[in-house]
FIVEXTI-230181 format. One record per residue: x, y, z of N, C-alpha, C in turn. Coordinates in steps of 0.001 Angstrom, whole numbers, plus 500000, padded with zeros to 6 digits. Each point is the difference from the previous one (the first is absolute). Layout:
// residues N
XYZXYZXYZ;...
This chain:
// residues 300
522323484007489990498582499963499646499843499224498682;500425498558500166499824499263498827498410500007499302;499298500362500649498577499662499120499798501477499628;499052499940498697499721501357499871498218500273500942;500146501684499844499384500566501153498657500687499252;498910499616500148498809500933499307499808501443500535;499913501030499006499822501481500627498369499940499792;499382500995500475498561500414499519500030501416500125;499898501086499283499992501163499569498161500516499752;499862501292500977498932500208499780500206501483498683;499335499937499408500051500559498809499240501477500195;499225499735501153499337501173499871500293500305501414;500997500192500551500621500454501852500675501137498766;500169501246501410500142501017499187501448500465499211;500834499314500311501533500224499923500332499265498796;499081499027499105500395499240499125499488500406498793;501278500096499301499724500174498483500546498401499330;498618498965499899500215498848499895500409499008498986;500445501007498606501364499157499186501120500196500681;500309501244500238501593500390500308499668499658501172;499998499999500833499998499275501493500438498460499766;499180499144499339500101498625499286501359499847499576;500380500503498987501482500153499708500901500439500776;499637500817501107501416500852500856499749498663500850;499013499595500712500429498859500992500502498492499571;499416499546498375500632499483499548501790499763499910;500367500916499599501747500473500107500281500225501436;499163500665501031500959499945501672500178498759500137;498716498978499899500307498703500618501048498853499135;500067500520498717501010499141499617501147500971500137;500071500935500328501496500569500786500292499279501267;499269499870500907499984499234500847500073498474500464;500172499473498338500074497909500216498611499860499758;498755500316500331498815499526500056499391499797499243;499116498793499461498890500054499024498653500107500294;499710501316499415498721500674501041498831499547498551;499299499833499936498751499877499390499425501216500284;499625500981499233499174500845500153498609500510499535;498910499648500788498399499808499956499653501498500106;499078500626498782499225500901500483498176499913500179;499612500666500848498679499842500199499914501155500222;498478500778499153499267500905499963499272500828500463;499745498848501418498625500374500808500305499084500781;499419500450501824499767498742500981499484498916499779;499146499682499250499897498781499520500722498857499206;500639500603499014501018499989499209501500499052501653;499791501458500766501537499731501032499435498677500630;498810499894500497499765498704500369500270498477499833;499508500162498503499422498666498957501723499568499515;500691500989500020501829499643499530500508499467501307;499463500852501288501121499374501394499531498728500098;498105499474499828499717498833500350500586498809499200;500284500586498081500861498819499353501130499798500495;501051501330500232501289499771500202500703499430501258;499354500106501145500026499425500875500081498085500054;499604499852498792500031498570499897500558499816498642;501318500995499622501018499712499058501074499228501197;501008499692499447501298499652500349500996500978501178;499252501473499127501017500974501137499640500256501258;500896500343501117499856499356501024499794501721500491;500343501110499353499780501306500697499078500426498446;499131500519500520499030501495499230500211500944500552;500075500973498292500459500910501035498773501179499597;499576501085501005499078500888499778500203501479499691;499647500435498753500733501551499658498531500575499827;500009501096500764499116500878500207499850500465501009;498718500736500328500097500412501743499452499250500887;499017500595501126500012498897501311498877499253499070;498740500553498949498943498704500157501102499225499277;500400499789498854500332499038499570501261499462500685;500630500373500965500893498991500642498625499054501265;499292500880500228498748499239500828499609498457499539;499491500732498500499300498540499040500949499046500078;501350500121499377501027498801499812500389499257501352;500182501165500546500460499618502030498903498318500565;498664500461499369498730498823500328500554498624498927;500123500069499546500265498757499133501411499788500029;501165500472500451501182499915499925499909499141501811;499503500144500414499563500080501564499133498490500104;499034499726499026499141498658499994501082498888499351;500992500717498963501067498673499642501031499807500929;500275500861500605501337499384500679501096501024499249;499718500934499222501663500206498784499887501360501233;501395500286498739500947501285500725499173501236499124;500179501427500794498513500787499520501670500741499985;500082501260498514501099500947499734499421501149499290;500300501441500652499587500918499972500673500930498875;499097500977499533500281500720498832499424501645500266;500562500297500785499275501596500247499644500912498649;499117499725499432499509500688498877498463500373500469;499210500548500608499241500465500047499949501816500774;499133500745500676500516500738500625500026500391501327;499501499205500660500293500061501239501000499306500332;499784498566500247500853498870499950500469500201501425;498936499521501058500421499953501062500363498814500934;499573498592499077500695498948500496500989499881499287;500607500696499039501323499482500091500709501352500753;499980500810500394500659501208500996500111498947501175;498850499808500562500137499343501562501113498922499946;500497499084498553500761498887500109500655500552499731;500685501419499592501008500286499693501014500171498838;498837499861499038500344499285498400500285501165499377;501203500192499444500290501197499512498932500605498867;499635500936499713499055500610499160500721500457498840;501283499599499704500406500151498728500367498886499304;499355499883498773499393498232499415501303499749500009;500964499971498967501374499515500145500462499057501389;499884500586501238500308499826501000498977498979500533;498678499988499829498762499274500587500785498694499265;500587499880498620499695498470499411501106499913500350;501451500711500255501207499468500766499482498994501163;499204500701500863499445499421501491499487498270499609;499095500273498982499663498495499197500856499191500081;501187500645498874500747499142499940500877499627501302;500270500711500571500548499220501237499037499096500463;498600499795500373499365499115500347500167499910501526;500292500881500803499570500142501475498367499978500068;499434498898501019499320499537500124499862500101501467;498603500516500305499940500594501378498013499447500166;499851499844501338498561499259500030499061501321500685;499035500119499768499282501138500427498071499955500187;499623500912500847498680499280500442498904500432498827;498798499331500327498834500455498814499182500416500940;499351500924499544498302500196500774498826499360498769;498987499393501348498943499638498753498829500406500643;498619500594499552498899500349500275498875499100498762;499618498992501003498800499237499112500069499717498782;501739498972500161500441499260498905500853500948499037;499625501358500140500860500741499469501626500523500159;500852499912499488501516500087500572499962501389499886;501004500379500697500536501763499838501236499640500521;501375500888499075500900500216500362500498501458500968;498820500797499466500561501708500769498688499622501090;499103500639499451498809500291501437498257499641499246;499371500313500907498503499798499761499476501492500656;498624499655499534499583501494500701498280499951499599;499428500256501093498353500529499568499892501202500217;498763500726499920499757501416500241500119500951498784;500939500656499985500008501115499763500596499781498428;501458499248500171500572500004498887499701499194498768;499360498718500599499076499400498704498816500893499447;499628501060500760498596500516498926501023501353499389;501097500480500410500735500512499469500452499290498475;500360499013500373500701499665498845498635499569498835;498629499272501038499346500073498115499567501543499322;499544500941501633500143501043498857500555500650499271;501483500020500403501301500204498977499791499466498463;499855498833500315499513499188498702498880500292498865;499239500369500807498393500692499524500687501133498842;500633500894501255500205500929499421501064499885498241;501337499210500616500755499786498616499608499601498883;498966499234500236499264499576498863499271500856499344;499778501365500472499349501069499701500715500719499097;501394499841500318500951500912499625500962500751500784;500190499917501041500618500742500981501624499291500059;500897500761500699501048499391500032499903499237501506;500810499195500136500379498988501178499844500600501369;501005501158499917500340500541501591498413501496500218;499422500081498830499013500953499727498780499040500247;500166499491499484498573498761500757499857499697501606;501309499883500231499940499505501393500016500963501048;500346501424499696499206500997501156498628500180499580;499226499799498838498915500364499903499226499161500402;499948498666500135499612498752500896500179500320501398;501278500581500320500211499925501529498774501050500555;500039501279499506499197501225499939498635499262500595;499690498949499097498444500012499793499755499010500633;501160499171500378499399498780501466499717501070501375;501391500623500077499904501199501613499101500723500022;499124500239498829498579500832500310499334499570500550;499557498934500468499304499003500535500626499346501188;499759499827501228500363499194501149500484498585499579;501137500282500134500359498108499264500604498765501432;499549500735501068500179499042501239498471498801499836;500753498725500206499075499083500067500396498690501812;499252499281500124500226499489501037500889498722499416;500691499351500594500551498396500062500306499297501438;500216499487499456499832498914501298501548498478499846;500851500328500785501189499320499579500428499279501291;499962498991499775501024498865500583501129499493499654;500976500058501120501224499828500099500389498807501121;501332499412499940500621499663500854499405500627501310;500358501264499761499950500751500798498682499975501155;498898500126499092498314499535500514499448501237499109;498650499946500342499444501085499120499410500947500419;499671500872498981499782501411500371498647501057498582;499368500669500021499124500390498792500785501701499875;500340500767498997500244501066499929499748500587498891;499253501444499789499789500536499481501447500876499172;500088499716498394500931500490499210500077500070498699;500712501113499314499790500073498563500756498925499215;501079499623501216500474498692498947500786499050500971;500106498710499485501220499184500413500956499688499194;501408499844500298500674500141498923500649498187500836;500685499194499336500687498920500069501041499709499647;501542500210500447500915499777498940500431498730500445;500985499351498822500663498606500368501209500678500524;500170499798501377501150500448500945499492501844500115;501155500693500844499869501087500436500168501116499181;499280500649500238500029501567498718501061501008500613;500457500836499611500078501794500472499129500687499401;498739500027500757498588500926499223499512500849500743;500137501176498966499029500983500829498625500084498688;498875499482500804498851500266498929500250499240498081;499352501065499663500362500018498825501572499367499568;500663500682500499502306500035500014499836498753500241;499937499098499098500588498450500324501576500161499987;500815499345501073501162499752499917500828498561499386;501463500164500519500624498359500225499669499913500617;500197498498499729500119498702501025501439499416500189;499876500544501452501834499375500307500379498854499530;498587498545500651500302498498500227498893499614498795;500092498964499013499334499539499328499642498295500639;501169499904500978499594498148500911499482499928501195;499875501147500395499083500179501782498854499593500440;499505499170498952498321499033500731498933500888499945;500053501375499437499012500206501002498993500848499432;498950500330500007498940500921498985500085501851500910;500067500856499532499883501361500388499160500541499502;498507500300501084498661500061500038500145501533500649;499564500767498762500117502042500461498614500107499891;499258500853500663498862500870499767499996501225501040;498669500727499344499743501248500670498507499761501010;499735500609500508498933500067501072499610501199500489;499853501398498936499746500843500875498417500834498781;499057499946500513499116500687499584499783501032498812;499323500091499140499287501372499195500913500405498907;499901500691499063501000500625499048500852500764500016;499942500370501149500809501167500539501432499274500835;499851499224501531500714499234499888500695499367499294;499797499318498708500715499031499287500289501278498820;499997501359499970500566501131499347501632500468500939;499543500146500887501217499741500850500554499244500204;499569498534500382501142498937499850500821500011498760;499034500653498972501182499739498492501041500823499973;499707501921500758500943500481499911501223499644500753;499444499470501553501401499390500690500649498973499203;499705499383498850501285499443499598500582500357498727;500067501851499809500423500527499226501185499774500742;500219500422501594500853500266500793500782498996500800;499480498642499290500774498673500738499393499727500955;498894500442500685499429499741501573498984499360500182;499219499541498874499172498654500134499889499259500974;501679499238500778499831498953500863500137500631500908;500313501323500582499534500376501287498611500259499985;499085500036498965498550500220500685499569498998500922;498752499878500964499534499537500433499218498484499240;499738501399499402498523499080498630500524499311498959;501090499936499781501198498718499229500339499460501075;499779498528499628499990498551500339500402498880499404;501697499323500285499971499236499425500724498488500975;499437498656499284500553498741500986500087499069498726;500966499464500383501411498895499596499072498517500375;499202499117498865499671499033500702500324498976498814;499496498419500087500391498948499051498530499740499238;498757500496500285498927499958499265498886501060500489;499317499947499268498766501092500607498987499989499143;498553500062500495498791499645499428499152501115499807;499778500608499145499158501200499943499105499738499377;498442500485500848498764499905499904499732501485499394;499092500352498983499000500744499831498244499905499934;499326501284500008498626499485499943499683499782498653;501155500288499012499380499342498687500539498657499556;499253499269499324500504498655499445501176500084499369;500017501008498901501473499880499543500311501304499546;501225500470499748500398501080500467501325499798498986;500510502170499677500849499451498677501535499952500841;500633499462499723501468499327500855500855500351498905;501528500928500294501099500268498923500967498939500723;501028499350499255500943498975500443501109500740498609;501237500134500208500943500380499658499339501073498538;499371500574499842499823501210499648498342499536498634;499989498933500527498565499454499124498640499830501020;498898500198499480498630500133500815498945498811499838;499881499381500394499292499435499670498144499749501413;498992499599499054499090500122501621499917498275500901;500386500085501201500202498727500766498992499641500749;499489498579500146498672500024500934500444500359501406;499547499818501099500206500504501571499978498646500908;500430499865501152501037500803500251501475499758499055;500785500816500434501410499887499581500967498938500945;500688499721499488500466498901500350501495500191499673;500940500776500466501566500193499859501056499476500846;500760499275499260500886499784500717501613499759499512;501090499682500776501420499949499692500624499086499399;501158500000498560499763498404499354501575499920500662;500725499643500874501587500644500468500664498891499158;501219500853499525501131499612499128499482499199499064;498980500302499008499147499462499208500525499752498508;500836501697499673500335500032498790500947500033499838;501176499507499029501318500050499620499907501114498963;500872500808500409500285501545499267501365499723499636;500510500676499153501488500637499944499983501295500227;501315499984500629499448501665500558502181500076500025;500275501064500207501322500515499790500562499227501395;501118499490500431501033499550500661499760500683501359;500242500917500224500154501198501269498537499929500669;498611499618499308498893500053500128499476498786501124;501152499140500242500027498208500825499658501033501387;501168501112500367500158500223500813498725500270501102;
């Protein structure tokens, strides 16, 4: 790895204490041969405005430390240059780097760097927008701004977000859409659609892995079954893993899909950020789009 490699460190993902982090990855990567440049940014905006300069430095991999949004942000501009996109599991979920396999203990994540296994993998995009994990309308975008509402109030993270959930399910949150596929189309009444880039193990809420990160293909889940009560029970069946034997869970494997609502625009989450999108939606598969490094065993 003769050239040196730009990091971008989100400062505020929850796992980072962002001098000593700076300095500990400083010293792995020159344990490792590498000359890592290490960028911190403050805020998503901040992660943006650094991937869009660095991307048009010299180094040929950026690499992204934080959780899924900010491997999201860098993934889009690492993705419009052509460079190699390198992962830093510092946030707390960190579920695109689980699905690639990237060890979750930093030491080990910038070993993987430094080896520089280089593996190609698909993008999802919804109306210009990229996503590396999934998309989703319904339920979980008004979840997540009222989560937000709430933190800003004062509440803690995981305390915000049942009290949001609480106060969407009081209310009937089934709406109609209208989706075209490959497949042909169809209108169904549901509290949500969910979109991942490639195939989930999901029950509901329980997002899983993803076996294949190169399989072409978008994995389009929703529900279809009536009233508050129904979708009270669908939640408990996937206390118990049984989600995909219901009836009223529905899911198909396609390469694009167009979702209509009766409103103009509507709020849309893409790898764990919300933003509101005009209508229809417009999603589809970017295959073997992005160059990842991902651990050796992971080709397989």
């Amino acid at each position: 790895m003769p050239q040196p490699i730009e990091v971008i460190i989100n400062a505020g993902s929850g796992s980072v204490l962002a001098d000593e982090t700076k300095r500990r990855l400083a010293e792995l990567f020159e344990e490792n041969g590498v000359e890592a440049h290490i960028n911190l940014a403050k805020n998503g905006f901040e992660i943006v405005e650094l991937a869009k300069k660095l991307v048009n430095s010299e180094a040929e991999i950026i690499v992204a430390g934080g959780g899924d949004g900010t491997v999201s942000a860098v993934s889009e501009e690492v993705l419009k240059a052509g460079k190699i996109l390198g992962v830093l599991p510092l946030g707390t979920l960190n579920n695109f780097s689980k699905d690639l396999r990237i060890p979750q203990d930093i030491e080990e994540a910038v070993w993987i760097i430094a080896e520089n296994n280089v593996k190609t993998i698909d993008v999802g995009e919804v109306n210009g927008h990229i996503f590396v994990n999934n998309s989703s309308i319904g339920l979980y975008p008004h979840i997540v701004r009222r989560r937000e509402k709430q933190q800003r109030l004062g509440r803690g993270k995981w305390a915000s977000a049942f009290w949001a959930a609480l106060r969407i399910l009081r209310r009937s949150p089934f709406f109609a859409v209208r989706m075209e596929t490959e497949k042909g189309k169809r209108v169904v009444k549901t509290p949500f659609v969910f979109v991942g880039n490639n195939e989930y193990e999901m029950d509901f809420f329980n997002i899983g892995r993803r076996a294949k990160m190169d399989d072409g293909k978008l994995s389009v889940y929703f529900l279809h079954k009536h009233g508050r009560k129904g979708l009270f029970m669908l939640f408990v069946r996937t206390l118990f893993g049984r989600l995909r034997q219901t009836k009223d869970f529905e899911e198909i494997l396609v390469e694009a899909i167009t979702i209509e609502t009766r409103k103009k625009r509507i709020l849309v989450a893409f790898d764990g950020e919300v933003e509101k999108l005009a209508t229809p939606l417009h999603y589809k598969i970017h295959k073997q789009a992005l160059r990842v490094i991902v651990p050796p065993e992971s080709e397989s």
